[in-house]
C-alpha positions in Angstrom: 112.1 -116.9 13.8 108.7 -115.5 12.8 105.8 -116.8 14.8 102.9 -117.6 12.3 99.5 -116.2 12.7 96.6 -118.2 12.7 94.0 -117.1 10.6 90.6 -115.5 12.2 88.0 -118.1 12.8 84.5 -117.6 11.1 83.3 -116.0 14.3 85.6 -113.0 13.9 88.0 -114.1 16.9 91.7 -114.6 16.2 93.4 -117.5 17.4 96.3 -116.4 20.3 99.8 -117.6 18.6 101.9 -120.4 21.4 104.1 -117.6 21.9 100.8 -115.0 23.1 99.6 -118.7 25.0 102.7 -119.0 27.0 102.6 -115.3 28.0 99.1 -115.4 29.3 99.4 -118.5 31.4 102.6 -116.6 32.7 101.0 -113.9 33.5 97.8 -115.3 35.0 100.6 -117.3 37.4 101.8 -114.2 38.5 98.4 -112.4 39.6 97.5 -115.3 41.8 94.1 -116.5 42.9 91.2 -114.3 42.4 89.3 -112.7 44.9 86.4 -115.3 44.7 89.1 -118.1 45.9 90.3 -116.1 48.8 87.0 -115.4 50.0 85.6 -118.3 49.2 84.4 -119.2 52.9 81.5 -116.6 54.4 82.2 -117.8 58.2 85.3 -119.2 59.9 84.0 -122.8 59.5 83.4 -125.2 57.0 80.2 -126.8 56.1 79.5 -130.1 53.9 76.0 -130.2 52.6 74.4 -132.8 50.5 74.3 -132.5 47.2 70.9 -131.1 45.4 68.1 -134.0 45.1 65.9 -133.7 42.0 62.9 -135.9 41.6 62.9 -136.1 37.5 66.7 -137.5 37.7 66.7 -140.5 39.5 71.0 -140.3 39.5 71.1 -137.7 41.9 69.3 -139.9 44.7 72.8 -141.9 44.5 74.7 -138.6 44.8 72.8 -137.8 47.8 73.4 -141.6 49.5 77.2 -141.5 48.8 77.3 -138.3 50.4 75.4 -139.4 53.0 77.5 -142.0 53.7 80.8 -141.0 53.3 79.8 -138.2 56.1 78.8 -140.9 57.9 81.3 -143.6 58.0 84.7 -140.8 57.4 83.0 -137.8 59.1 84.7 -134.2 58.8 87.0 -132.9 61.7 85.1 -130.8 63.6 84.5 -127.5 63.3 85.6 -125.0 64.0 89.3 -126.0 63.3 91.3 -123.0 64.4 90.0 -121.0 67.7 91.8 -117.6 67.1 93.2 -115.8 70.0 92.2 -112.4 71.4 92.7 -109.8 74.0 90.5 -107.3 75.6 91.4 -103.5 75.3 89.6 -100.8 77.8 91.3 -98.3 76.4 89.5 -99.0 72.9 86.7 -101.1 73.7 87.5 -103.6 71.7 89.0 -107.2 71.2 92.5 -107.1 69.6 94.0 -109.7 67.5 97.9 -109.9 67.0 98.9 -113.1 65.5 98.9 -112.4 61.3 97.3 -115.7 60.4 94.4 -115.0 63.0 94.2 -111.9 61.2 94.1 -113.0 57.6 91.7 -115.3 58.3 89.1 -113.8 60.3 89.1 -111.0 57.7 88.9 -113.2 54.9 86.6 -115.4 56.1 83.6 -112.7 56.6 85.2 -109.6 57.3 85.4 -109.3 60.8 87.6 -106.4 62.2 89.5 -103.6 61.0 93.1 -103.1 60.5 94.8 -100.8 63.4 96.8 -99.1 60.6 94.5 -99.6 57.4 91.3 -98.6 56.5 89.7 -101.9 56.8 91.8 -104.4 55.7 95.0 -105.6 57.2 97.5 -104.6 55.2 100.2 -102.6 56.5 103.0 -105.2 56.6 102.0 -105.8 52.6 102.0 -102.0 51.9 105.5 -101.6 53.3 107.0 -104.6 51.7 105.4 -102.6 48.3 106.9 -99.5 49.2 110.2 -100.6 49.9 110.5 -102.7 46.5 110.4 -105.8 48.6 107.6 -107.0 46.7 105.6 -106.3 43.1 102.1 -106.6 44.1 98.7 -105.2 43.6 97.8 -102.6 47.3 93.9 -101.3 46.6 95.4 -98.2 49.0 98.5 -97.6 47.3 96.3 -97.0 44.2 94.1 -95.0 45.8 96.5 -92.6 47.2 97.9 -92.4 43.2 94.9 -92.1 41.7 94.2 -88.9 44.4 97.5 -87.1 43.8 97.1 -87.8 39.9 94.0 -86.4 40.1 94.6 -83.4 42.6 97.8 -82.6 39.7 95.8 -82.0 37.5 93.0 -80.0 38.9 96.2 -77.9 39.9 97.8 -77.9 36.4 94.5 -76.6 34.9 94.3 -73.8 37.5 97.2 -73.3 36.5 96.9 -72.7 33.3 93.8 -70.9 33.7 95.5 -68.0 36.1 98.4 -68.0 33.5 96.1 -67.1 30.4 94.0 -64.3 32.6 97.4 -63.1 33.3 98.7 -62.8 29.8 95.3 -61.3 29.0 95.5 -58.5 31.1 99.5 -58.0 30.7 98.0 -57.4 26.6 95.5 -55.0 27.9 98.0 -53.2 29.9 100.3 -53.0 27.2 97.8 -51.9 24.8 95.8 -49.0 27.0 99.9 -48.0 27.1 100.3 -48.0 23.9 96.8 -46.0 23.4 97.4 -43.6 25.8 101.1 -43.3 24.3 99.6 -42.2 20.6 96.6 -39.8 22.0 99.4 -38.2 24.2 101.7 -37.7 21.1 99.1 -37.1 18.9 97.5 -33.8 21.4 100.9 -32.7 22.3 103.1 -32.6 19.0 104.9 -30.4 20.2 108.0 -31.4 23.1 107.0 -30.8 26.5 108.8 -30.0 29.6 107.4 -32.9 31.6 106.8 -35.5 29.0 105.2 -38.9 31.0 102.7 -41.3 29.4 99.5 -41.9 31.1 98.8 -44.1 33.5 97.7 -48.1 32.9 98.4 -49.6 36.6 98.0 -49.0 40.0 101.9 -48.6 40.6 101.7 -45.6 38.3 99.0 -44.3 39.8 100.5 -44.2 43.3 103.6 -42.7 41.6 102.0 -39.5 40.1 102.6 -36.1 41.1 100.2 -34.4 42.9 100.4 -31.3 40.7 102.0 -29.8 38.2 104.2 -28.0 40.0 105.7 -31.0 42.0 105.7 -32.7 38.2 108.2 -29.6 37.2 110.3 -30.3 40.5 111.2 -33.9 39.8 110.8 -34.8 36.2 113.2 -37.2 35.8 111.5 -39.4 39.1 108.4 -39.8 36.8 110.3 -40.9 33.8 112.2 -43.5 35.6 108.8 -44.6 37.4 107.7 -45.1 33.9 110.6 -47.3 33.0 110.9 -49.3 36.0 107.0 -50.4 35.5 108.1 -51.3 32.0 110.4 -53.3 33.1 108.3 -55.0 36.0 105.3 -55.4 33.3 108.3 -57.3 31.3 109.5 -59.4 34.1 106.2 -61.0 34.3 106.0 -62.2 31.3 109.1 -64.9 31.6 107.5 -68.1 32.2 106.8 -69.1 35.9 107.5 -72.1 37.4 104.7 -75.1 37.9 104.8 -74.8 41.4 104.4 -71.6 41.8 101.7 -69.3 40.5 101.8 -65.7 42.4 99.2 -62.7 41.6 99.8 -60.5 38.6 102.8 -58.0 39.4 100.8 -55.5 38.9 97.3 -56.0 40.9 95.8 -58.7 42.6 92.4 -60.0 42.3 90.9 -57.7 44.9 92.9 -54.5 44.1 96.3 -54.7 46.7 99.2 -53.6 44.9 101.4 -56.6 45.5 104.3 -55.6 47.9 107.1 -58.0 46.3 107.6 -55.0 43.4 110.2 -53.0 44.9 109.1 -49.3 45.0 110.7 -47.3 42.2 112.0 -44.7 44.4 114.6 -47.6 45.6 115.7 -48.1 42.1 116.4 -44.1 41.7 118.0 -43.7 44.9 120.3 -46.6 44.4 120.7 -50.5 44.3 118.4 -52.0 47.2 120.7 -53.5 50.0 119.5 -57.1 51.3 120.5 -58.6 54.3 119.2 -61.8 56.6 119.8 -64.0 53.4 121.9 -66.4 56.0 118.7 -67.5 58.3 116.5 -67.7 55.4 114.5 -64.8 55.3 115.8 -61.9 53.1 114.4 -58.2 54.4 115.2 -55.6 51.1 115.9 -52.0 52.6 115.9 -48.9 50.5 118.4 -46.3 51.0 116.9 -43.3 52.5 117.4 -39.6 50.9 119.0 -36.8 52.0 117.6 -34.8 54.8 117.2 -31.8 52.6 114.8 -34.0 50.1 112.7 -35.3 52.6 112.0 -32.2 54.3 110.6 -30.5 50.8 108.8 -33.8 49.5 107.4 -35.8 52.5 103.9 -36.5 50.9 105.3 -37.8 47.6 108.2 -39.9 49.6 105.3 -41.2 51.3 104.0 -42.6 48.3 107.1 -43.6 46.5 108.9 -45.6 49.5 108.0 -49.0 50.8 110.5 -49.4 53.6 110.8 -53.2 53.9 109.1 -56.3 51.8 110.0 -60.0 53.6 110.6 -62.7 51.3 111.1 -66.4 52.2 113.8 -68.9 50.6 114.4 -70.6 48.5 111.1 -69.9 46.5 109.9 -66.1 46.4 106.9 -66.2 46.8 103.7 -63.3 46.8 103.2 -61.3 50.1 99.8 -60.8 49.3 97.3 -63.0 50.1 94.5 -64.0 46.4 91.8 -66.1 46.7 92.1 -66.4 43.1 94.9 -68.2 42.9 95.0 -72.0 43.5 96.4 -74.1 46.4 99.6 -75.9 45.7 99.6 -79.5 45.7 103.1 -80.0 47.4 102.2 -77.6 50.2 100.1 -79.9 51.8 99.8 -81.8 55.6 100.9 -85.5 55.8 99.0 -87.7 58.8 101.5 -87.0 61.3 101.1 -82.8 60.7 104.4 -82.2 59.0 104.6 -80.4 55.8 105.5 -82.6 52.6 107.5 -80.2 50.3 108.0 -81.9 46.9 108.1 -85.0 48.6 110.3 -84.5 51.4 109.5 -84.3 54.7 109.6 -80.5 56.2 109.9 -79.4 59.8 111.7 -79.9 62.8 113.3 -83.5 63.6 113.4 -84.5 60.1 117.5 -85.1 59.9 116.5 -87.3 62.8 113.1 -89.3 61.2 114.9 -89.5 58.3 118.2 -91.2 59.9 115.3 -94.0 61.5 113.7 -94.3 58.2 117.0 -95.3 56.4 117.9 -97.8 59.7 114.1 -99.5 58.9 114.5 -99.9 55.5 118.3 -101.4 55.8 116.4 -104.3 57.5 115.4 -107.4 55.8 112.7 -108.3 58.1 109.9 -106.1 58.7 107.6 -106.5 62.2 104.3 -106.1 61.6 103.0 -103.6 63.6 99.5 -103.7 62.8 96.8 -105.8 65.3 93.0 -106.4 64.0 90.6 -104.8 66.0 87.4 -106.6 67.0 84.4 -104.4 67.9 82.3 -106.1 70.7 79.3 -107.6 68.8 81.8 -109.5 66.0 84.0 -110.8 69.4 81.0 -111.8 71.0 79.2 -113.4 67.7 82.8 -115.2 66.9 82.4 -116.8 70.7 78.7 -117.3 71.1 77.9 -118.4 67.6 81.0 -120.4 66.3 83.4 -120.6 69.1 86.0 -119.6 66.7 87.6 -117.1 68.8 88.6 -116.8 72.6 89.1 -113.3 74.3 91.8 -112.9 77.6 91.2 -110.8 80.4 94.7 -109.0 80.0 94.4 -108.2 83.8 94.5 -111.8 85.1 95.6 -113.3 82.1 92.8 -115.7 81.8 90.0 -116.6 79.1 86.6 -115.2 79.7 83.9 -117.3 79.2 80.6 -116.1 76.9 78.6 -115.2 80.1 81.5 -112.9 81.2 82.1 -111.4 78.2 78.2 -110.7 77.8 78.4 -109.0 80.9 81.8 -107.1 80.2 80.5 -106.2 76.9 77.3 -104.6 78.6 79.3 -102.7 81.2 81.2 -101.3 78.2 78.0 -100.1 76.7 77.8 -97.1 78.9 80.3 -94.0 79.3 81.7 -94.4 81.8 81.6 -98.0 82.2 79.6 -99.7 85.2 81.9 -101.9 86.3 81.1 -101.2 90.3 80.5 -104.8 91.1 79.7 -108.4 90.2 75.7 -106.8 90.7 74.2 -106.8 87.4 70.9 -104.6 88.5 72.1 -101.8 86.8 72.0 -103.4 83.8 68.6 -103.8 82.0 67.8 -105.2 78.8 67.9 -101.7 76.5 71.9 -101.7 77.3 73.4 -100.7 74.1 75.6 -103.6 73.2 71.8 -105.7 73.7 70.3 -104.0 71.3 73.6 -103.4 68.8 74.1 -107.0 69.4 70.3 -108.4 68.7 70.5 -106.1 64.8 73.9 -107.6 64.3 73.2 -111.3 64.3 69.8 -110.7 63.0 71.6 -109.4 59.9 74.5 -112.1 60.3 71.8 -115.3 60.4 70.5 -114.0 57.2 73.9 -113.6 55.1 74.8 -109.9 55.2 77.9 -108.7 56.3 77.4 -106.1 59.0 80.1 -103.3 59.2 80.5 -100.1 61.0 78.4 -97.2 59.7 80.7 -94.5 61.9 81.8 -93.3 58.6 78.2 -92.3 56.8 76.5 -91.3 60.3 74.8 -94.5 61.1 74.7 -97.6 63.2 75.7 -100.0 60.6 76.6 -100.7 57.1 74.7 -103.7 55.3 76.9 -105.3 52.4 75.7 -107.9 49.8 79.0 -110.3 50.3 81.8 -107.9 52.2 83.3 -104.8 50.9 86.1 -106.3 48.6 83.2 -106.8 45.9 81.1 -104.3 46.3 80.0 -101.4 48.2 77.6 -101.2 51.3 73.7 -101.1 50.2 72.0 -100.1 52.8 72.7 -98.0 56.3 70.7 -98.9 59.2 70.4 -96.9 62.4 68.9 -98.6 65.5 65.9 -97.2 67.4 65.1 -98.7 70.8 61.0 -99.6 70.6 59.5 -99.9 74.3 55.9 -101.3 72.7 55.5 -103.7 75.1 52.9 -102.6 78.5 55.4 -103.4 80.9 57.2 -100.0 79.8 54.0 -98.1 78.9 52.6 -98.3 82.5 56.0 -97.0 83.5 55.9 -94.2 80.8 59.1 -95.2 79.1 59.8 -94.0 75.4 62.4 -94.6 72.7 65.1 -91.2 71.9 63.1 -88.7 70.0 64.3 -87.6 66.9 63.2 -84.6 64.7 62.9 -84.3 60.9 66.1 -82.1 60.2 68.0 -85.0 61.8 66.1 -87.7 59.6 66.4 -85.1 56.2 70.4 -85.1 57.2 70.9 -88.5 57.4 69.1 -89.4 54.2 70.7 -86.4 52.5 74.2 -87.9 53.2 72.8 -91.6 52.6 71.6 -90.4 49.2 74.9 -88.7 47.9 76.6 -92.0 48.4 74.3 -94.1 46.5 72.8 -95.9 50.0 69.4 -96.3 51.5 68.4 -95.4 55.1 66.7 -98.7 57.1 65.5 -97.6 60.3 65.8 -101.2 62.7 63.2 -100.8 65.2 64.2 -103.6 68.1 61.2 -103.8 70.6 62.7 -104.1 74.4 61.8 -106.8 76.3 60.4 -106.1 80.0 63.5 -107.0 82.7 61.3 -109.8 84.5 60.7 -111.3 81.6 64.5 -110.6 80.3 66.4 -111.3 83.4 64.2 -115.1 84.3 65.4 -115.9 79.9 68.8 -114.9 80.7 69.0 -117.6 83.6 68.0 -120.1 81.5 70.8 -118.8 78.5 71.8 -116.4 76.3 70.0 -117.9 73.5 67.0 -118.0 75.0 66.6 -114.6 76.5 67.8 -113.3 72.4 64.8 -114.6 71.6 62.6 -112.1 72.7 64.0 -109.2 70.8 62.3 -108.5 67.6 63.6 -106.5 64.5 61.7 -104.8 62.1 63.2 -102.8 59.4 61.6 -100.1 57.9 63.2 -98.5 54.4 63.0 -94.9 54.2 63.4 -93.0 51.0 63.9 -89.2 49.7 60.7 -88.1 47.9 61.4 -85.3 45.2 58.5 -84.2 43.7 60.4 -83.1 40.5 61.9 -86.5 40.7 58.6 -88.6 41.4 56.2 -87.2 39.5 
């Protein structure tokens, strides 16, 4: 039955047939929320506010009192809900979370963390259901990586193409100068000659001429079948090479080395080359050697002519010479676990072995997640000091640490190696480096960014608008310690100095990235001051940090004029 098509409305649009409708709803089913209902919370708890109040609509003064009173008389659970579980690591400094929903949802609910297998998000256990056909989804990675070896073809393929036409140029040119040479010789010497040879167009026939014209009248047929057999090389070259595969011209290189896989002419008039080792995979071609009584008469031209052995490899013979104009192979590259990839298989030793485990995982129809969330010190701590939405384990004793301990574990941790002599905290002032990382971090947090680590681009920290699934980081920041206050004057203490090529480095690599440098200058409190706040609390002795940000920008003069 033919479906019936509406006819265009006045606007230009075309009504969608039920048939199209159906297939749309289908397939809007299938992609699943969007990312703006995933991420729809910024923190791991929930907030009910009242509803906007505007003075020129009286209505909305009713919204505001139901509101009001619903909260009051059938108030919310409280929050937070769900206190996620987590356990310290010394090995990696940081606070790692195994249990998958703990994971989703701290990552999805303000991307905190960083998978131990991904990038940044948590994925592994949904890539590996993709790659074993398990399940049709959309992996951001998976893309990635096939967009890169898309892209990385066909860089190769125009390379490719590029060192085949130079090739066939100079094959013409060869054959031409040949043919040149061929018509002057015939056209100065009508008559026939005794030693007839045409001149010479390549570096092989240079190497095979005689040194005179008397050694020419010795041997005349050895320069005739030199001739032919660089004919017949010249010809060879010209069948169509593989894609994989793109060796120097037979003839020359780029940088003038005769290419050693020809095999020296003086083989092919002596007799059939004889190759052996083609069992272990390396082939070694040996050339018969004259008689004694040649040798002895001819030594400097059997110098020239013979090339005693030339290795090749199998399967693939491939040039012994080394170009730099010829491009890399895509398929001869190193996977992450430094083993060769070879058309897609895995190359090296162990791989009957890897390849037998590989088949025994993927036979299995459950899959373990292997993948933990790791929590760098200022998210744990924020999660525990600001929301209570997480708790962290001492894996030593097994128990929970409380905020006070894990301020002071945290700060031990700040220095390599850690100070963890003793329950003393004197050796601990208040420009540790978790203080200072940790006063930027909520600073930024309080106000609605989304803080992530700057490792990457060579600074502190990495400010995005609403997390990296929509958009990319704006802004890096780097923190520089500021001892302003007198306390640290009288005692002649200053911040780290830096010098301008460090400064002109970092913005350079900010700028090619499409990010701006924020230097965060935190001034230190004095410890009396720091240590009588922290008795008190945490919160009070944060207090007394300061930020100040201070945007710093490439001037060009071409640029701003």
């Amino acid at each position: 039955m033919a479906e019936i098509q509406q006819p265009p409305k006045e606007d230009g649009q075309v009504t969608a047939s039920p048939a199209q409708a159906s297939t749309k709803s289908a397939d809007s089913r299938k992609r699943g929320p969007s990312v703006h209902q995933i991420y729809a919370l910024p923190a791991p708890i929930r907030t009910f506010p009242l509803p906007a109040f505007y003075p020129n609509n009286p209505l909305s003064f009713f919204a505001v009192a139901y509101a009001w009173l619903r909260q009051v008389f059938a108030p919310p659970p409280a929050e937070p809900t769900a206190v996620h579980q987590g356990v310290w690591s010394k090995k990696t400094f940081s606070v790692h979370v195994t249990d998958e929903k703990s994971m989703r949802a701290l990552w999805e609910q303000g991307f905190y963390g960083k998978g131990s297998l991904s990038r940044s998000e948590p994925n592994w256990l949904k890539r590996e259901q993709v790659r074993r056909g398990m399940q049709k989804t959309h992996v951001s990675e998976i893309l990635t990586v096939q967009r890169r070896e898309e892209r990385a073809q066909a860089k190769w393929e125009r390379a490719r193409l590029e060192q085949e036409s130079i090739r066939q140029t100079r094959l013409k040119e060869a054959q031409q100068a040949e043919a040149d040479s061929q018509s002057k010789t015939a056209t100065l010497l009508p008559s026939p000659s005794p030693v007839a040879f045409a001149a010479p167009t390549g570096p092989l026939e240079l190497l095979s001429l005689p040194n005179s014209a008397a050694e020419a009248s010795k041997k005349p047929e050895l320069v005739s079948d030199t001739v032919i057999a660089v004919r017949a090389a010249m010809e060879a070259v010209m069948i169509p090479l593989p894609v994989d595969i793109a060796p120097p011209s037979i003839l020359e290189t780029g940088n003038g080395i005769v290419d050693t896989n020809v095999v020296s002419t003086a083989s092919f008039v002596a007799g059939s080359p004889q190759v052996r080792g083609q069992s272990s995979g390396i082939g070694v071609i040996e050339t018969p050697h004259p008689p004694a009584s040649e040798t002895s008469s001819d030594s400097a031209e059997d110098k020239t002519l013979k090339r005693q052995k030339s290795v090749r490899f199998s399967p693939k013979v491939e040039s012994t010479t080394f170009n730099l104009a010829d491009p890399p192979s895509p398929h001869h590259s190193l996977n992450g676990k430094g083993k060769r990839l070879l058309n897609g298989a895995l190359n090296g030793p162990g791989t009957a072995e890897e390849a037998k485990k590989l088949s025994a995982e993927e036979s299995e129809d459950v899959i373990v997640n292997r993948e933990h969330l790791q929590l760098m010190p200022e998210e744990a701590f924020f999660l525990t000091f600001g929301f209570g939405a997480l708790s962290v384990t001492d894996p030593a004793s097994g128990k929970s640490l409380t905020a006070k301990e894990m301020l002071t574990l945290f700060r031990q941790y700040s220095y390599f190696p850690p100070r963890t002599g003793g329950p003393d905290e004197s050796d601990l002032g208040p420009d540790d480096g978790f203080l200072v990382h940790y006063a930027v971090y909520h600073h930024f947090r309080s106000l609605g960014w989304v803080p992530r680590a700057g490792i990457k681009f060579g600074v502190d920290w990495l400010l995005y608008t609403r997390g990296p699934v929509f958009d990319h980081a704006e802004f890096g920041l780097i923190i520089v310690p500021s001892y302003s206050d007198a306390w640290w004057k009288d005692r002649g203490k200053q911040g780290p100095q830096k010098t301008w090529a460090w400064l002109h480095s970092v913005i350079r690599v900010l700028s090619h990235v499409i990010k701006s440098l924020v230097l965060v200058y935190v001034d230190i409190p004095p410890p009396p001051k720091f240590d009588a706040a922290l008795e008190t609390g945490f919160a009070e002795a944060l207090h007394l940090y300061r930020v100040r940000e201070v945007m710093v920008k490439r001037w060009s003069s071409n640029r701003n004029r």
